[in-house]
VMD Tcl script that draws the C-alpha trace (Angstrom):
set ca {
  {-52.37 -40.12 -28.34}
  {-50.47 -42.03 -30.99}
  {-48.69 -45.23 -30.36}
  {-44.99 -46.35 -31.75}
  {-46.97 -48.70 -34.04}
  {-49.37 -46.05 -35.10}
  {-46.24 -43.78 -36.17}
  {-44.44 -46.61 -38.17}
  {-47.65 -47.47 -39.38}
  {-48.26 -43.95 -40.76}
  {-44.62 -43.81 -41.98}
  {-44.83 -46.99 -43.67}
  {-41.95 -48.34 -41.85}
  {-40.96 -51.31 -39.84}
  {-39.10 -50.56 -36.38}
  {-36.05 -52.06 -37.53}
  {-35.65 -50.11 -40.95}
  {-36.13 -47.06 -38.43}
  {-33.56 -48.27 -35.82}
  {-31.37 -48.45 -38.96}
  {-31.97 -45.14 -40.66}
  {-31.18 -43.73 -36.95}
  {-27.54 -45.80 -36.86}
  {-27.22 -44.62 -40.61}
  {-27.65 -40.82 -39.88}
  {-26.60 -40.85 -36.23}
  {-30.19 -39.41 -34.92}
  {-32.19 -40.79 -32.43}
  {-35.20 -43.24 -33.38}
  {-37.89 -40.64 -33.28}
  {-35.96 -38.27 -35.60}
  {-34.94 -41.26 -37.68}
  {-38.81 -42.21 -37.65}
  {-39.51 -38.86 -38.87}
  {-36.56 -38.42 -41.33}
  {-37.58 -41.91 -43.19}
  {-41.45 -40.97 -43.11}
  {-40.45 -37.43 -45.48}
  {-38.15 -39.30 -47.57}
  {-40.93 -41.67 -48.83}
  {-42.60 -38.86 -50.03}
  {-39.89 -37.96 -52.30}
  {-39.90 -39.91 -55.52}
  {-35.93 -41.78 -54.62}
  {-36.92 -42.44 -51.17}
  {-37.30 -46.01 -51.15}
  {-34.01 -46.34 -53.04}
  {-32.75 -43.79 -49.93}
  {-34.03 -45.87 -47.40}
  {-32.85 -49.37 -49.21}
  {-29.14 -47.61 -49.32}
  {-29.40 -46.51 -45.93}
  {-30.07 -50.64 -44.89}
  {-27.59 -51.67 -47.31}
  {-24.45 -49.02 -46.09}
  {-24.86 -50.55 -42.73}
  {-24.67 -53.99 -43.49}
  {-21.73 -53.01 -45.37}
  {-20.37 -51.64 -42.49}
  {-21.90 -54.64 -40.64}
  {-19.73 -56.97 -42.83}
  {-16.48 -56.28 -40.86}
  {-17.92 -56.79 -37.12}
  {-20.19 -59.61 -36.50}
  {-21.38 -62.64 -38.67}
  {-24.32 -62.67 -36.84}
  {-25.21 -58.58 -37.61}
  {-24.23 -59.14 -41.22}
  {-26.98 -61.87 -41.35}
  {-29.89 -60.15 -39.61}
  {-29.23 -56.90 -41.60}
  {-29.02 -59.02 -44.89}
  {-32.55 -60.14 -43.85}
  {-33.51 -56.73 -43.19}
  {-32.24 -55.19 -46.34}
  {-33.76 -58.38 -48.40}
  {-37.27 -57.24 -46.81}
  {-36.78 -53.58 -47.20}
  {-36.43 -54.24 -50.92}
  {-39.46 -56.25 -50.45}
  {-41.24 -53.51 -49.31}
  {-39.95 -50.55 -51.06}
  {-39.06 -51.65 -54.26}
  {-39.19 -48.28 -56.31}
  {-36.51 -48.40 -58.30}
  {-36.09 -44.71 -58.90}
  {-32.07 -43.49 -58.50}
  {-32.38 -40.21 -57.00}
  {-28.85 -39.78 -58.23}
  {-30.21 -38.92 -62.19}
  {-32.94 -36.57 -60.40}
  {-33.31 -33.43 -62.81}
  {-32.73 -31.58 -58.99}
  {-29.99 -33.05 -57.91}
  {-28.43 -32.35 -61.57}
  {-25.17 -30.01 -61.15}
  {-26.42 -26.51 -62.43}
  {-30.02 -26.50 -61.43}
  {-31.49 -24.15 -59.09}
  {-34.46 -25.32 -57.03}
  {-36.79 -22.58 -55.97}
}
mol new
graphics top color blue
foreach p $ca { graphics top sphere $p radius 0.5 }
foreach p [lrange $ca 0 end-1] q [lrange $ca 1 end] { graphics top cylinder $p $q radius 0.2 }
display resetview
């Protein structure tokens, strides 16, 4: 049987950049834990994951001092970790036109 910390460590994820893919997408941690592990296997999803951190402490920005400063800490290490700097936005698949098959 697999632990929690076998599955982040498989995912390549902390349990806090889970916790806030989860808030970000409105899924519960497991799904969050699975969503995060297939996006870095895409070639953006570090920047996806880093933008998921960073539109929460956005968010975070308007409720608590204390949130805003843990999730900057968070979203300083996430860049730490995942610091592909691929923009999924200029992917050729993403491009408006192009069918994937």
């Amino acid at each position: 049987m697999l632990t929690m910390d076998d599955c982040l460590g498989l995912a390549d994820l902390e349990a806090d950049e889970v916790a806030q893919i989860a808030a970000h997408e409105h899924i519960p941690f497991m799904a969050a834990l699975e969503k995060g592990a297939s996006l870095l296997h895409e070639p953006w999803g570090d920047a996806a994951v880093r933008q998921m951190v960073w539109d929460n402490l956005c968010c975070a920005t308007c409720r608590s001092a204390a949130e805003t400063a843990s999730l900057t800490m968070l979203y300083n290490d996430t860049c730490t970790r995942h610091p592909n700097p691929f923009d999924r936005r200029h992917s050729p698949t993403r491009a408006v036109g192009v069918q994937r098959h």
